[in-house]
C-alpha positions as CSV (number, residue, x, y, z in Angstrom):
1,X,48.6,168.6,114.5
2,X,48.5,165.0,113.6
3,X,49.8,161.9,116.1
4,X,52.6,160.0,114.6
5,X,52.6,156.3,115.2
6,X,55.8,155.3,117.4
7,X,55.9,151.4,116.7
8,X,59.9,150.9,116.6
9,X,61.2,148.6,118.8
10,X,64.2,150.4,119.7
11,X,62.7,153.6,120.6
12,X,61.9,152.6,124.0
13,X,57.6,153.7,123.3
14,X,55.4,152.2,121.1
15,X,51.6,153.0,120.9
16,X,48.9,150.6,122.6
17,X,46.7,149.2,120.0
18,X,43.7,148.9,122.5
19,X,43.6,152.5,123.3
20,X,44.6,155.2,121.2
21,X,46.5,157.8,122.6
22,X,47.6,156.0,125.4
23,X,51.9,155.6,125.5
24,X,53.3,152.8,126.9
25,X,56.8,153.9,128.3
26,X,60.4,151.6,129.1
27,X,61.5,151.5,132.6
28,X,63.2,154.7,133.7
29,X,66.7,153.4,133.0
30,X,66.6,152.7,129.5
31,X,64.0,155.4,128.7
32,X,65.2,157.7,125.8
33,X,63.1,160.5,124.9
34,X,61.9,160.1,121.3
35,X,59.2,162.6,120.5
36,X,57.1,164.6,122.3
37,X,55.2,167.5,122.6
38,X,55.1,168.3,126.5
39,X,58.4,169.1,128.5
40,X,61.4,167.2,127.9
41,X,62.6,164.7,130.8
42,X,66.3,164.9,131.4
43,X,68.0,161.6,131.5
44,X,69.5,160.5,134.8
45,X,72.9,160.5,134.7
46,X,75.0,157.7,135.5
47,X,76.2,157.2,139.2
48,X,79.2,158.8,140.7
49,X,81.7,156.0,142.3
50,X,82.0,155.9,145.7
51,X,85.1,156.6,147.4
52,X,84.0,157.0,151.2
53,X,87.3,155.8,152.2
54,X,89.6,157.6,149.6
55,X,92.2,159.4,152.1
56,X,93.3,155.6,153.3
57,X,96.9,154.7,152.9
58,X,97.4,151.3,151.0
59,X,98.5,150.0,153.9
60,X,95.1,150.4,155.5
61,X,92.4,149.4,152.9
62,X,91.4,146.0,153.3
63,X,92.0,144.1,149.8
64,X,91.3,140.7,149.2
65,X,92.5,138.6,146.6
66,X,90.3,135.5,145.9
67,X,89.4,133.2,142.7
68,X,86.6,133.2,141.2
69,X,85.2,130.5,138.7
70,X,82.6,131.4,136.7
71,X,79.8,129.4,134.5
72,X,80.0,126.1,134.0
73,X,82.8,126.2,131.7
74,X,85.4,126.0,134.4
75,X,86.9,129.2,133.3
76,X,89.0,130.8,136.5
77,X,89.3,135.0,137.3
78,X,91.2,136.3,139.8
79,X,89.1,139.2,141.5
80,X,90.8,142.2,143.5
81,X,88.6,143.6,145.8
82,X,88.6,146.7,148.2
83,X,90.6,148.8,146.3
84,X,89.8,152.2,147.2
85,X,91.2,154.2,144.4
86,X,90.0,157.0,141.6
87,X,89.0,155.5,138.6
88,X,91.7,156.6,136.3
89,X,94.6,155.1,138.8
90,X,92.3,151.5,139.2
91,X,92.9,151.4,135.4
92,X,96.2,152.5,135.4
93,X,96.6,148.7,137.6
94,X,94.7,146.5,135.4
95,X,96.8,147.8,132.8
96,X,100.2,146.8,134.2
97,X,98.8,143.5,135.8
98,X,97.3,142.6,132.3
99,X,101.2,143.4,130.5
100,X,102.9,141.5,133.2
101,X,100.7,138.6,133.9
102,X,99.9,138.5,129.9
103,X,96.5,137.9,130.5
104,X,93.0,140.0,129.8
105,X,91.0,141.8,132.1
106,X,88.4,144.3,133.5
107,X,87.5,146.6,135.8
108,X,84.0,145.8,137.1
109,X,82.3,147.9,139.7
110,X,84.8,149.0,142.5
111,X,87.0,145.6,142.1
112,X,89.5,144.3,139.4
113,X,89.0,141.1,137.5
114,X,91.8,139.3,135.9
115,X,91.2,136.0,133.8
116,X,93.0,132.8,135.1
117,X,94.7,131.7,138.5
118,X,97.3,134.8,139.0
119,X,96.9,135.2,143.0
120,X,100.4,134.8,144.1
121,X,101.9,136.8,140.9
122,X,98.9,139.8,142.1
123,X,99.6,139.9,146.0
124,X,103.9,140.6,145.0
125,X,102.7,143.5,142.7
126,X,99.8,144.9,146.0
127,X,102.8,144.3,148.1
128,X,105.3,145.9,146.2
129,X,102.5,148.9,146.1
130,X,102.5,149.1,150.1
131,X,99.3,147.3,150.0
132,X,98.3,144.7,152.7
133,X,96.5,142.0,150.7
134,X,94.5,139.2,151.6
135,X,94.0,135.9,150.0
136,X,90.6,134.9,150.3
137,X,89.4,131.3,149.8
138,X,91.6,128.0,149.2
């Protein structure tokens, strides 16, 4: 059977010009199986997230509510931390912070990210929520 030359730059393999035959491979995380003749390698799958405290009330996560500036542009995000919730119900806030504070944001690992100065307007709406928020920083 003959060997097919895997040279695109996007497939995550290309052949070694040195040594036929020879595959040089990506890093496990972005490696993509492209062709091949042996067994296939399953991709990994991505991480599940971590709720080791996800029976806590509100009123006894520790969440902190500090500002952030970011880059040299000056540009300010408010950042919720400590949030112990599912996925879905973390989203579920962004989205009504985002409509009441009229502002973008994102959900970035297991904390909340809102763009501009909003830390007095975001510990109310914790509050309201039975949470016991922090302010962290000036």
């Amino acid at each position: 059977m003959p060997q097919t030359s895997l040279t695109a730059s996007n497939t995550g393999i290309c052949r070694e010009g040195k040594r036929p035959g020879v595959l040089k491979t990506m890093p496990d995380e972005k490696s993509k199986l492209v062709y091949s003749t042996e067994q296939a390698i399953p991709r990994k799958e991505k991480p599940v997230a971590k709720n080791l405290q996800a029976g806590l009330r509100p009123a006894q996560q520790k969440v902190t509510v500090r500002l952030d500036r970011r880059g040299g542009g000056g540009k300010s995000v408010t950042v919720i931390e400590g949030l112990q919730m599912p996925q879905k119900e973390s989203e579920a806030l962004l989205k009504q912070l985002k409509a009441r504070l009229g502002t973008g944001g994102t959900v970035k690992d297991a904390s909340l990210e809102i763009q501009g100065d909003h830390r007095d307007a975001i510990m109310i709406v914790l509050e309201k929520r039975g949470c016991r928020p922090k302010r962290s920083g000036g």
